[in-house]
Each structure stands twice: as structure tokens, then as C-alpha cells.
GUTIVO-693146 format. One line per field, with one value per residue: x, y, z of N, C-alpha, C in turn; residue in three letters. Coordinates in steps of 0.1 Angstrom, whole numbers, plus 5000, padded with zeros to 4 digits. Layout:
! GUTIVO-693146
n.u	[X / ...]
n.v	[Y / ...]
n.w	[Z / ...]
ca.u	[X / ...]
ca.v	[Y / ...]
ca.w	[Z / ...]
c.u	[X / ...]
c.v	[Y / ...]
c.w	[Z / ...]
residu	[ALA / ...]
! end
This chain:
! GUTIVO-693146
n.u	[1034 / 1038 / 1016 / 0992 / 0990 / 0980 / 0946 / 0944 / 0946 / 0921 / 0898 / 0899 / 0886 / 0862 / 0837 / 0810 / 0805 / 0827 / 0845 / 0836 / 0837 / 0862 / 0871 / 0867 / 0874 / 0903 / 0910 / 0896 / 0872 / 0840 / 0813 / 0779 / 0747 / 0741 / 0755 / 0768 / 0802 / 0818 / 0831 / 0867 / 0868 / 0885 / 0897 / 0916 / 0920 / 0923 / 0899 / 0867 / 0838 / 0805 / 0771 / 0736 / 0726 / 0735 / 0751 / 0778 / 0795 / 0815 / 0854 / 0859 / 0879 / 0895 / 0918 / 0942 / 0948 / 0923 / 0894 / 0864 / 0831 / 0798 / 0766 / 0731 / 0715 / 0729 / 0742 / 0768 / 0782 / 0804 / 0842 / 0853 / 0869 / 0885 / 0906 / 0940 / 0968 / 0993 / 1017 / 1005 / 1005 / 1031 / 1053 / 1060 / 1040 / 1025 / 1017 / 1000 / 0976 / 0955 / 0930 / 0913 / 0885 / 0860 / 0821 / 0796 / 0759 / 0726 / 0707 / 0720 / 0739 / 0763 / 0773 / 0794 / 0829 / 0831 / 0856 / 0875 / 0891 / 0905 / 0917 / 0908 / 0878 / 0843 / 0814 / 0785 / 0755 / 0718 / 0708 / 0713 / 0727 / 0754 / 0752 / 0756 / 0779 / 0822 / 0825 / 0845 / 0858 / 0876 / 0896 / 0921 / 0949 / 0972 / 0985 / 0961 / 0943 / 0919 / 0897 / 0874 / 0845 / 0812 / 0781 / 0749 / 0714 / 0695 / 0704 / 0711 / 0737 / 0748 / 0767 / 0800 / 0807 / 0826 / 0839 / 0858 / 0882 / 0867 / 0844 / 0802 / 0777 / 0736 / 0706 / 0680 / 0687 / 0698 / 0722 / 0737 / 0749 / 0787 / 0787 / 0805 / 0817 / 0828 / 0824 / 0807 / 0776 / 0747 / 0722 / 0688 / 0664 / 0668 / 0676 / 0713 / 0740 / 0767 / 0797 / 0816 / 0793 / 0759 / 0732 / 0698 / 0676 / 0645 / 0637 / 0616 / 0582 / 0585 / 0598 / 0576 / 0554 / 0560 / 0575 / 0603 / 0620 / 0639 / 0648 / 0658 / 0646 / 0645 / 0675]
n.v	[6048 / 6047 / 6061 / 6056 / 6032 / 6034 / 6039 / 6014 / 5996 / 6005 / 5998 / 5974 / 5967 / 5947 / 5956 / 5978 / 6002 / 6006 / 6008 / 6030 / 6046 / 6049 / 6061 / 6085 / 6096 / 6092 / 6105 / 6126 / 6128 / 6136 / 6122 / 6112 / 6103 / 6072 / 6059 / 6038 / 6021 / 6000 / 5966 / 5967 / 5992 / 6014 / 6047 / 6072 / 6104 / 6141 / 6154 / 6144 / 6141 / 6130 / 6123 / 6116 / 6083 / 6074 / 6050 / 6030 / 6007 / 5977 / 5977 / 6001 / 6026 / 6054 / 6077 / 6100 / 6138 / 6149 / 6165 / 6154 / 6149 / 6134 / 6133 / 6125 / 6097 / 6086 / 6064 / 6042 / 6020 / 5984 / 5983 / 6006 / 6033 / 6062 / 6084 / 6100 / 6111 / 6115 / 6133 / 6158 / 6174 / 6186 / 6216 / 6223 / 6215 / 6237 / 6256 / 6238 / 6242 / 6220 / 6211 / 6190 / 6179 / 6161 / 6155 / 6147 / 6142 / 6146 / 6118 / 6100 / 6081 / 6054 / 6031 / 5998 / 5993 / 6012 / 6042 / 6069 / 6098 / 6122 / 6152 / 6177 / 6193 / 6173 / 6166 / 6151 / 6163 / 6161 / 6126 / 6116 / 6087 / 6067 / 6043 / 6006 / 5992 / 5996 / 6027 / 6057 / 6086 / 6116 / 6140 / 6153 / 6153 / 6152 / 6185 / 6193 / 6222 / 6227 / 6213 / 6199 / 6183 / 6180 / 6166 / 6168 / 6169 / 6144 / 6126 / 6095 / 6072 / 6050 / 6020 / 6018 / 6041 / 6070 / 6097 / 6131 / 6151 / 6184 / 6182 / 6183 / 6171 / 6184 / 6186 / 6152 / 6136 / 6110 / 6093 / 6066 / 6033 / 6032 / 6055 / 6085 / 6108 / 6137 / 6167 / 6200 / 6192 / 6207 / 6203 / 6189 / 6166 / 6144 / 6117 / 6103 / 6098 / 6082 / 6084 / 6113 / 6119 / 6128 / 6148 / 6127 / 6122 / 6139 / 6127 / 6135 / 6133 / 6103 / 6102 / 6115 / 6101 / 6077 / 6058 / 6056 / 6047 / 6054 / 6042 / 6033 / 6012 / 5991 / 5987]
n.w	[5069 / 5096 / 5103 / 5096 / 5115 / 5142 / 5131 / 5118 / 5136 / 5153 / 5134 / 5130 / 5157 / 5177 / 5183 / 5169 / 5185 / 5198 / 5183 / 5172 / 5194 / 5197 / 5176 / 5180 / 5207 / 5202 / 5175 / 5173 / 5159 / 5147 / 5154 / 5149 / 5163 / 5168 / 5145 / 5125 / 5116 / 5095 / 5102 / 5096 / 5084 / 5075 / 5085 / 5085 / 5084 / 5076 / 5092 / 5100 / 5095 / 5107 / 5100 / 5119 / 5123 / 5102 / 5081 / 5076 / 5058 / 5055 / 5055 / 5045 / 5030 / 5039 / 5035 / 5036 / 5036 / 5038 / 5042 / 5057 / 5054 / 5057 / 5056 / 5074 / 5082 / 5056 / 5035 / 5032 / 5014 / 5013 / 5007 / 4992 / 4980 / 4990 / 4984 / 4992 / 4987 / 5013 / 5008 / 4993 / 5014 / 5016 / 5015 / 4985 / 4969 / 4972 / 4951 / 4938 / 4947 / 4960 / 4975 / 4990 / 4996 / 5008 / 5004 / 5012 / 5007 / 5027 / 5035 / 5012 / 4992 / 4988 / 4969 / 4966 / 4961 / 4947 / 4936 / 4947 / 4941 / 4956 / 4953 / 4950 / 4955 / 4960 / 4957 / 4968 / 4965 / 4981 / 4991 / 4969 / 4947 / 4945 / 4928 / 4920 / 4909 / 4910 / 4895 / 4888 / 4902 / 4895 / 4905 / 4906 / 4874 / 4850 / 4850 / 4854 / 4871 / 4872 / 4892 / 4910 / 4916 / 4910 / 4923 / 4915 / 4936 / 4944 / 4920 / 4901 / 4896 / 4878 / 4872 / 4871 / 4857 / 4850 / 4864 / 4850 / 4861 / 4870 / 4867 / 4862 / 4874 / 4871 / 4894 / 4900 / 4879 / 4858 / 4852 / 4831 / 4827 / 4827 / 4819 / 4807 / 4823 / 4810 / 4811 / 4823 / 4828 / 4829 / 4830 / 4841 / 4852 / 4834 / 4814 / 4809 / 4792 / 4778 / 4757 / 4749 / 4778 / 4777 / 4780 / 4767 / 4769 / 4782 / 4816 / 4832 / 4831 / 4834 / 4863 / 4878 / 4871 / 4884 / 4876 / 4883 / 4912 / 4937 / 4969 / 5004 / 5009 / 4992 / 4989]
ca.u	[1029 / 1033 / 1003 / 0981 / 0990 / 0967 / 0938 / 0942 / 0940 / 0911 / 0893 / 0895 / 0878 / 0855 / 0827 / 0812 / 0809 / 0843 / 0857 / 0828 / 0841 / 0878 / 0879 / 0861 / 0885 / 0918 / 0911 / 0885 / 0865 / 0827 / 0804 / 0763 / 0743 / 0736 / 0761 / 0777 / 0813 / 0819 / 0844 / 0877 / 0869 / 0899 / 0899 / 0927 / 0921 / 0925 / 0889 / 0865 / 0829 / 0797 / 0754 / 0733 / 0718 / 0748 / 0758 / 0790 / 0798 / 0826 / 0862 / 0859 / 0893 / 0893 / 0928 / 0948 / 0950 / 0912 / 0880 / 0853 / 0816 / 0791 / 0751 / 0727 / 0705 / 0736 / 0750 / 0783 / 0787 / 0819 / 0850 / 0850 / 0881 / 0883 / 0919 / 0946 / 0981 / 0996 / 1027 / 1001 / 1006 / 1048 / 1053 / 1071 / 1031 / 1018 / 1010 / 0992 / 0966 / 0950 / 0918 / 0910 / 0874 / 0844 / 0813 / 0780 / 0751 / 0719 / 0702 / 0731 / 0740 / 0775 / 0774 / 0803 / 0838 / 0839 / 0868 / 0871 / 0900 / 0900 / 0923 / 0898 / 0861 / 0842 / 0802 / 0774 / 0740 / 0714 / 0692 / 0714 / 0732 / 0762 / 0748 / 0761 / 0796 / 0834 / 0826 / 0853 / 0858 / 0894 / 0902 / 0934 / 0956 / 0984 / 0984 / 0946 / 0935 / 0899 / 0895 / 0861 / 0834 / 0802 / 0761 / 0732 / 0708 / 0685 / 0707 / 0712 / 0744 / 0751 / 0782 / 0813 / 0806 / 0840 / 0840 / 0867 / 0883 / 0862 / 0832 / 0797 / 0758 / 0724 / 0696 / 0672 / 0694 / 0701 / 0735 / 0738 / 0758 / 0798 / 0792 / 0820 / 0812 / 0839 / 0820 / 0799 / 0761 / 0736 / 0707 / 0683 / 0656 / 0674 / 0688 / 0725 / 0747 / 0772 / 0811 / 0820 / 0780 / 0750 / 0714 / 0698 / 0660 / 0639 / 0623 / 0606 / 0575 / 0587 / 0597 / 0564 / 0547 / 0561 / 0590 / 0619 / 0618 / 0651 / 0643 / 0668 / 0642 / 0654 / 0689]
ca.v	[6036 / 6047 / 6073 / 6045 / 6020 / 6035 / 6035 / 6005 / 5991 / 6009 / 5993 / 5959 / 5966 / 5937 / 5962 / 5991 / 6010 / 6006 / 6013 / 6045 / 6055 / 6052 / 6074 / 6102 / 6100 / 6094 / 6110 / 6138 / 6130 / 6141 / 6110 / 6118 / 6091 / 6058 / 6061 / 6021 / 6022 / 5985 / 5962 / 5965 / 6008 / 6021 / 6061 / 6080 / 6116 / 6155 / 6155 / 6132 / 6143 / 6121 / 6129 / 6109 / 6078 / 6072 / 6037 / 6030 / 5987 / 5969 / 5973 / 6010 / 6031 / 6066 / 6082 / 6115 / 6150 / 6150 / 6167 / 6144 / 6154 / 6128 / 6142 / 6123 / 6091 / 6083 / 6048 / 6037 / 6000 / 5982 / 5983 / 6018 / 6041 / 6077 / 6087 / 6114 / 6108 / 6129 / 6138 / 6169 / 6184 / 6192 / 6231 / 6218 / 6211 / 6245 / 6266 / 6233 / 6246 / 6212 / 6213 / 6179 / 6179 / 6151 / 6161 / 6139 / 6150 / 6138 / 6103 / 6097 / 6066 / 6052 / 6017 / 5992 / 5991 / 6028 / 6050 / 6084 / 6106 / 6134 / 6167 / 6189 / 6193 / 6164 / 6169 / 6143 / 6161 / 6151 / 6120 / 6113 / 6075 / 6064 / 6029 / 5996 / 5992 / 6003 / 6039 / 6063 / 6101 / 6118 / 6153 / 6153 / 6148 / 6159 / 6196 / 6199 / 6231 / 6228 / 6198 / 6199 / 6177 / 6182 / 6159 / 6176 / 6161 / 6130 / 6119 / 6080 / 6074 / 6039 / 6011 / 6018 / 6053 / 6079 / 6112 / 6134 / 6162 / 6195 / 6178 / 6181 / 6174 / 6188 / 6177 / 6141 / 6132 / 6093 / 6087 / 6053 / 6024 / 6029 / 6066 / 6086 / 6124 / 6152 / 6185 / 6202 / 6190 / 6215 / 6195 / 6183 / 6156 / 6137 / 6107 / 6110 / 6087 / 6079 / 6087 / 6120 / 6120 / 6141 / 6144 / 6120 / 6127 / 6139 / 6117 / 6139 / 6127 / 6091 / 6101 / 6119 / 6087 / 6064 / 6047 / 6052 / 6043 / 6050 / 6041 / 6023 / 6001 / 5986 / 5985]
ca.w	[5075 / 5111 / 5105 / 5100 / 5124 / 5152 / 5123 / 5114 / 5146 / 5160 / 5127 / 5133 / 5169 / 5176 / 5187 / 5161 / 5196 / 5200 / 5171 / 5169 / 5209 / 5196 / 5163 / 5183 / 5215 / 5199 / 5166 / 5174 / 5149 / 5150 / 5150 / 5156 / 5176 / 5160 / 5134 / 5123 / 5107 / 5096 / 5105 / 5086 / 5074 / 5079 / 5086 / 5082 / 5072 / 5087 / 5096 / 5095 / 5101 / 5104 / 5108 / 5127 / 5119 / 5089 / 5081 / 5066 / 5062 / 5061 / 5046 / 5031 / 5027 / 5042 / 5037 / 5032 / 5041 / 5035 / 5051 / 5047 / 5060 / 5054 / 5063 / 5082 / 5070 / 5046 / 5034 / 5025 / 5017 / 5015 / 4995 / 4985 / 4986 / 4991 / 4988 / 4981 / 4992 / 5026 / 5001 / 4992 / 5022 / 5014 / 5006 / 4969 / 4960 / 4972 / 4940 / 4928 / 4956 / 4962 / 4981 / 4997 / 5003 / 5004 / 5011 / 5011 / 5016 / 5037 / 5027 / 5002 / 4989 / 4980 / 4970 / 4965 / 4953 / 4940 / 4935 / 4949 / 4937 / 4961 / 4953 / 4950 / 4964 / 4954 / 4964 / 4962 / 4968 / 4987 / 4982 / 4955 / 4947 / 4936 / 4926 / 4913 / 4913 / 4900 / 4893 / 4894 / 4900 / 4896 / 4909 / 4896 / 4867 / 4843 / 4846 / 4862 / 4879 / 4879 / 4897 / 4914 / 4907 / 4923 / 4916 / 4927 / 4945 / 4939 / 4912 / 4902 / 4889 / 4874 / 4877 / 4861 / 4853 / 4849 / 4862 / 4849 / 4868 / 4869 / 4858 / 4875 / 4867 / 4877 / 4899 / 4895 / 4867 / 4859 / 4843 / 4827 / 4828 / 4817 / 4809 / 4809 / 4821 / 4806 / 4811 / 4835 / 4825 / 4838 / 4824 / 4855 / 4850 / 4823 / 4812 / 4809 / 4787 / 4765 / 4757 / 4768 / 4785 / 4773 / 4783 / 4764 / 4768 / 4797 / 4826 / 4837 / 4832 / 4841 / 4879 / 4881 / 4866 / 4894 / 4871 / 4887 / 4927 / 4947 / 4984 / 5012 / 5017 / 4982 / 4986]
c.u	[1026 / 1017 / 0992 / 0983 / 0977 / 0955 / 0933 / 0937 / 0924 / 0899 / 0889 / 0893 / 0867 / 0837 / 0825 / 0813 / 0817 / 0850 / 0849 / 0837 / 0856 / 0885 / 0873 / 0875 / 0895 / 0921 / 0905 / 0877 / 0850 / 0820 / 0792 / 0764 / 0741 / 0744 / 0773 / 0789 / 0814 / 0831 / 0857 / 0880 / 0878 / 0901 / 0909 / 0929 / 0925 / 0913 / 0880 / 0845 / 0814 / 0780 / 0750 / 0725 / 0721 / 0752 / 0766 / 0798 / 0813 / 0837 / 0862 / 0877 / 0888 / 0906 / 0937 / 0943 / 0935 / 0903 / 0869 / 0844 / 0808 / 0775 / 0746 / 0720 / 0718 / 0738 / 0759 / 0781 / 0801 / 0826 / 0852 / 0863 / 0879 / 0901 / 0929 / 0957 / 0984 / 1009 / 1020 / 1008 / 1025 / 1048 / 1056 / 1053 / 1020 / 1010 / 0999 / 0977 / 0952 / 0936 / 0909 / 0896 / 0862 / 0839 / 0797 / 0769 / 0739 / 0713 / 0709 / 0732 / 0754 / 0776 / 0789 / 0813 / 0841 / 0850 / 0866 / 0882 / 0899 / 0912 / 0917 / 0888 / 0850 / 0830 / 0794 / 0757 / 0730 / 0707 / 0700 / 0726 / 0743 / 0761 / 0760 / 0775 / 0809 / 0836 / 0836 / 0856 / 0868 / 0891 / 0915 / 0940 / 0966 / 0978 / 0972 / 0946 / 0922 / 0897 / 0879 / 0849 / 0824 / 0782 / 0759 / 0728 / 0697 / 0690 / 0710 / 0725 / 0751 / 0763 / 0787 / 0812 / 0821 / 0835 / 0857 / 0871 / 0874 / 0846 / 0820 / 0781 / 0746 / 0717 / 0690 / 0676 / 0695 / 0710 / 0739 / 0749 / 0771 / 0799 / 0804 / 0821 / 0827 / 0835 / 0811 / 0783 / 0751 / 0722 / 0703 / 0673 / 0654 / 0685 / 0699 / 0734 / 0754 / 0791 / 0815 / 0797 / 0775 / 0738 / 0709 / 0681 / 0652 / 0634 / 0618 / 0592 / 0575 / 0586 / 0584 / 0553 / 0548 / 0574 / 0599 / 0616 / 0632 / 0647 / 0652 / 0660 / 0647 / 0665 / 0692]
c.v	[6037 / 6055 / 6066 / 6033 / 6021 / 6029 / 6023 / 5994 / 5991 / 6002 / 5981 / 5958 / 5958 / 5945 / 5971 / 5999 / 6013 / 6012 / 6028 / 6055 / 6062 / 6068 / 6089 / 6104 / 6102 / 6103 / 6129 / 6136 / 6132 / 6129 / 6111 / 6101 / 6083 / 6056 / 6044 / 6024 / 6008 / 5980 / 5962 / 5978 / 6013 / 6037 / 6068 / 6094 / 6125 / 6154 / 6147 / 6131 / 6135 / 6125 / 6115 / 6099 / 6070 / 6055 / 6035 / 6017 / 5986 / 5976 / 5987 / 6015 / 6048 / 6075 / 6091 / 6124 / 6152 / 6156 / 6161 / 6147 / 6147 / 6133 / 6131 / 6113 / 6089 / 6069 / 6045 / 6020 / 5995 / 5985 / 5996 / 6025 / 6055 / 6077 / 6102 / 6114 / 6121 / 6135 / 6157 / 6182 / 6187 / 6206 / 6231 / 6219 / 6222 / 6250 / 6255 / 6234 / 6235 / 6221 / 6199 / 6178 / 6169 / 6155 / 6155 / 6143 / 6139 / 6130 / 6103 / 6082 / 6059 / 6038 / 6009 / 5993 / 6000 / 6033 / 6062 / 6092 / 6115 / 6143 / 6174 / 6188 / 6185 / 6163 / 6160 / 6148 / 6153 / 6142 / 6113 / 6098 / 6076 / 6050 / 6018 / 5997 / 5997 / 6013 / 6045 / 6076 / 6106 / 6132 / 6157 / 6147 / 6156 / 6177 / 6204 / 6215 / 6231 / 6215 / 6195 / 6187 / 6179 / 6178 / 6166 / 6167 / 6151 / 6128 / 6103 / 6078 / 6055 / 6033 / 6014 / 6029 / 6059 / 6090 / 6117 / 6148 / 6175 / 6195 / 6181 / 6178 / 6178 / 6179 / 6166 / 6135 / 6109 / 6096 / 6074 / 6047 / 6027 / 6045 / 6076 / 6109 / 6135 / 6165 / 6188 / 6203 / 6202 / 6212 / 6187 / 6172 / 6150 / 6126 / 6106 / 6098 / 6092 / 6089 / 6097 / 6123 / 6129 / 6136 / 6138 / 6124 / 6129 / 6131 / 6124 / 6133 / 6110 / 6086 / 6108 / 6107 / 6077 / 6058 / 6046 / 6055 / 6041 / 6053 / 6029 / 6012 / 5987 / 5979 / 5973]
c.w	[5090 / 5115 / 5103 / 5103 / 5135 / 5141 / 5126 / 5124 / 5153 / 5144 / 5125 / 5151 / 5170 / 5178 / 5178 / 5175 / 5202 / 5198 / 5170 / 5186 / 5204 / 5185 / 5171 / 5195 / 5208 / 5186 / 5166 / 5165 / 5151 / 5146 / 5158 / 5162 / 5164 / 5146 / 5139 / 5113 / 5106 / 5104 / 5094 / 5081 / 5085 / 5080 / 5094 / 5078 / 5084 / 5096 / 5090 / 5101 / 5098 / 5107 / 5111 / 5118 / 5104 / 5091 / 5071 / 5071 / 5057 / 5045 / 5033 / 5037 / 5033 / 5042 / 5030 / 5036 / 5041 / 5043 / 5049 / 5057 / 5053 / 5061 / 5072 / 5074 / 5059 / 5047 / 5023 / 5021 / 5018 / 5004 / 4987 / 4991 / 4983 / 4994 / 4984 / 4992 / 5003 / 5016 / 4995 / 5000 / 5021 / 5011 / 4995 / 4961 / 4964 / 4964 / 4933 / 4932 / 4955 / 4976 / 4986 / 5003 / 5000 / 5013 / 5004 / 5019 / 5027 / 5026 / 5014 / 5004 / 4983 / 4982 / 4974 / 4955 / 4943 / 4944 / 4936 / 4951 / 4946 / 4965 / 4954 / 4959 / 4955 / 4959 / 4959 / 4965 / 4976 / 4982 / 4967 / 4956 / 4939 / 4938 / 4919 / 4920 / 4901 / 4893 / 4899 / 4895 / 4904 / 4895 / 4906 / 4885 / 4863 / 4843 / 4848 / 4870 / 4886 / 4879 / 4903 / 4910 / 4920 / 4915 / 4923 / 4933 / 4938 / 4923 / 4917 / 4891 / 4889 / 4873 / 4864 / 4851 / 4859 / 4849 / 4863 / 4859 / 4860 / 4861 / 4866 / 4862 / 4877 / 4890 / 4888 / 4884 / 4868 / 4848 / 4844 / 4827 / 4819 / 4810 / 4811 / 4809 / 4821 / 4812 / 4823 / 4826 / 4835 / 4835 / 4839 / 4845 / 4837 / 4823 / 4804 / 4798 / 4778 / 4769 / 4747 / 4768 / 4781 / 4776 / 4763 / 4754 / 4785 / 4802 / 4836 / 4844 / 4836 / 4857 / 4881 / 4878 / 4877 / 4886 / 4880 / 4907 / 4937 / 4961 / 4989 / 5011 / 5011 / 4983 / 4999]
residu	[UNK / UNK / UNK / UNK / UNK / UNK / UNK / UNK / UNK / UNK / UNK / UNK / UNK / UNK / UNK / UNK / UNK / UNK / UNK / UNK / UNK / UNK / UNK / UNK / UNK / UNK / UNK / UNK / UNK / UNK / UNK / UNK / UNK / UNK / UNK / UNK / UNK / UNK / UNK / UNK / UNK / UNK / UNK / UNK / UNK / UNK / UNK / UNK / UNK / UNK / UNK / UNK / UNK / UNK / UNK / UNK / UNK / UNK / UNK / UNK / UNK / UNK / UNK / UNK / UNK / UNK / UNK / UNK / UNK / UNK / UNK / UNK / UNK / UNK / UNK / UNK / UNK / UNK / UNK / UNK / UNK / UNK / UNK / UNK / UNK / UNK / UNK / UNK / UNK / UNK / UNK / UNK / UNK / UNK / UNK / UNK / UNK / UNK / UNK / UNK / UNK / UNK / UNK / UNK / UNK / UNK / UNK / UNK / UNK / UNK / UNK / UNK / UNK / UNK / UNK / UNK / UNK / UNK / UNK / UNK / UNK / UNK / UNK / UNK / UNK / UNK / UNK / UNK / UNK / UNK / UNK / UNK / UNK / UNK / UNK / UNK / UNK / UNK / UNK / UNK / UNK / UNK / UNK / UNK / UNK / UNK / UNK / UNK / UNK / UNK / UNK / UNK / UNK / UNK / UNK / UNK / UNK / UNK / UNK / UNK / UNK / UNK / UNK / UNK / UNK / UNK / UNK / UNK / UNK / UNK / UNK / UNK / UNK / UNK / UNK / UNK / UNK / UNK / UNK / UNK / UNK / UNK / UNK / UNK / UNK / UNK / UNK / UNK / UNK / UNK / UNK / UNK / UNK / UNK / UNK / UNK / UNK / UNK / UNK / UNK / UNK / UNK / UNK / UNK / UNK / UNK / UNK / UNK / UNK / UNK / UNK / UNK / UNK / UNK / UNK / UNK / UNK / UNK / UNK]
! end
């Protein structure tokens, strides 16, 4: 609790320029130019690195032993947790050789009120969305090793989607509403669905058609 008192404080700063001056002085954290953290996101980790031009709104969660590197052109919304208890770092939990890493890439997208497990290395591509809401991705469990998960780039990944540890998918992909990805997909410009998830059928020709249209201007 004491390790996030400062935090918590510098979080509810009435200014983002504030609260952006504070996490860099007292934390060291790396924060480019024009970069908005909301009111209420609470950051708490080992490192904590940001690109320019990044917007990240109100009331996210940032906490544990973690390295987190978000690109440039990215957006967070609110309500979103990224976690992974400081209890890792004890020598008792060495051999389970945790790896603590988020890493988003440029023009990323991470909506609202997701869940983000983070033991392992946990990669979002660039360009690519995690849409909707209540999606979750777990890097750990009973007896895990291969924890990893890692999207390519310009995927769209739908509300209340389950990634399991050690799981990952291709590029331009669209994974549907509720799906629930087990394995590593290496399928690119395809739509993804279903319980444990499989390419479905190509859209290829769809995003080349004009169908499908992800742009901030949207969001």
C-alpha cells in the first residue's frame, strides 16, 4: 500500500501537465511531448515508457513489477487494468522466470474496461485495436511456462474476447465477439471466431473492398 501512495496521489493531480511533469520527475518515467494521461490512471510499475502524441483517459490501472512501452499516436480509454502483483519479484518465485512485459505498439488502440494479465510479454502490434469492452488476456496460470501472448499488427479484436496464456494471432485479422483464443493462429486476413477460435474465412477481399474502416476519427 505504501508503494502506491505517491502514485496514487500524483494521479488525482488537477492538471494532466501535472500529473505528466510528476510521473517523469519523481518516477523517471519516459513521457514524449503531448502525451494526456487521464484523471484518476494510476501508474505504478518498474518502468513505464510512453511515444508522442499518446492518449491514455481516465481511471486506467497500471501496476506491478512491469515494463510497459506504449508507441506513439496510441489510445487507451478508461477503466482498463494492466496488472501483475510485486509478490513476483521474491527469490521463492525465481525458477517460475516471470517476464513482465507490455508493449503496444504505434497507433494502437485499447478501448474500455479490459483486463491485462501481465507475467509474461504481452505485445499488441501496430495499428491494431483492442475494441469494445471486457476482453481478457492471462499470462499466467496453474503450472504455465509459455505465457506470452502477442497480436500482430492492424488487427481488430472484439468485446469480451479471452486470450489464454501462450496464445498469439497474425496480422489484419478480425476476432469476433466472445471468442475465446487457445492456440497460436498464424492465419492473417481472416475472420477469427468461435470456442477455442479459428480462422473462419478470409477478408481479404473485404478490407481491400473498403468494408471494414478502423480510423480514430471513428472512435
Amino acid at each position: 500500500m505504501k508503494r502506491m501512495l505517491l502514485p496514487l496521489l500524483v494521479s488525482i493531480m488537477p492538471l494532466n501537465g501535472f500529473r505528466v511533469f510528476l510521473y517523469r520527475v519523481l518516477f523517471g518515467y519516459k513521457i514524449g511531448k503531448g502525451v494526456r494521461i487521464g484523471f484518476g490512471t494510476l501508474i505504478c510499475v518498474q518502468s513505464f515508457e510512453v511515444g508522442a502524441q499518446t492518449m491514455i483517459g481516465p481511471l486506467n490501472i497500471f501496476k506491478g513489477p512491469i515494463r510497459v512501452r506504449i508507441g506513439e499516436e496510441a489510445k487507451v480509454g478508461r477503466l482498463n487494468q494492466f496488472l501483475c502483483s510485486w509478490h513476483i519479484a521474491d527469490s521463492k518465485f525465481s525458477e517460475r522466470h516471470y517476464t513482465p512485459f507490455f508493449d503496444m505498439g504505434n497507433r494502437t488502440l485499447v478501448l474500455n474496461s479490459h483486463f491485462f494479465d501481465i507475467y509474461g510479454h504481452l505485445s499488441i502490434g501496430h495499428e491494431s485495436w483492442i475494441a469494445g469492452n471486457g476482453s481478457q488476456f492471462w499470462t499466467h496460470g496453474l503450472s504455465v511456462m509459455d505465457r506470452d501472448i502477442s497480436i500482430g499488427e492492424k488487427n481488430y479484436i472484439g468485446s469480451a474476447v479471452r486470450f489464454a496464456p501462450g496464445t498469439s494471432v497474425g496480422n489484419r485479422n478480425i476476432v469476433a465477439l466472445g471468442s475465446v483464443v487457445l492456440g497460436k493462429i498464424e492465419a492473417s486476413d481472416s475472420l477469427i471466431s468461435g470456442f477455442p477460435a479459428r480462422p473462419i474465412r478470409s477478408i481479404a477481399d473485404d478490407v481491400e473492398g473498403g468494408r471494414y474502416r478502423f480510423s480514430f476519427e471513428d472512435w
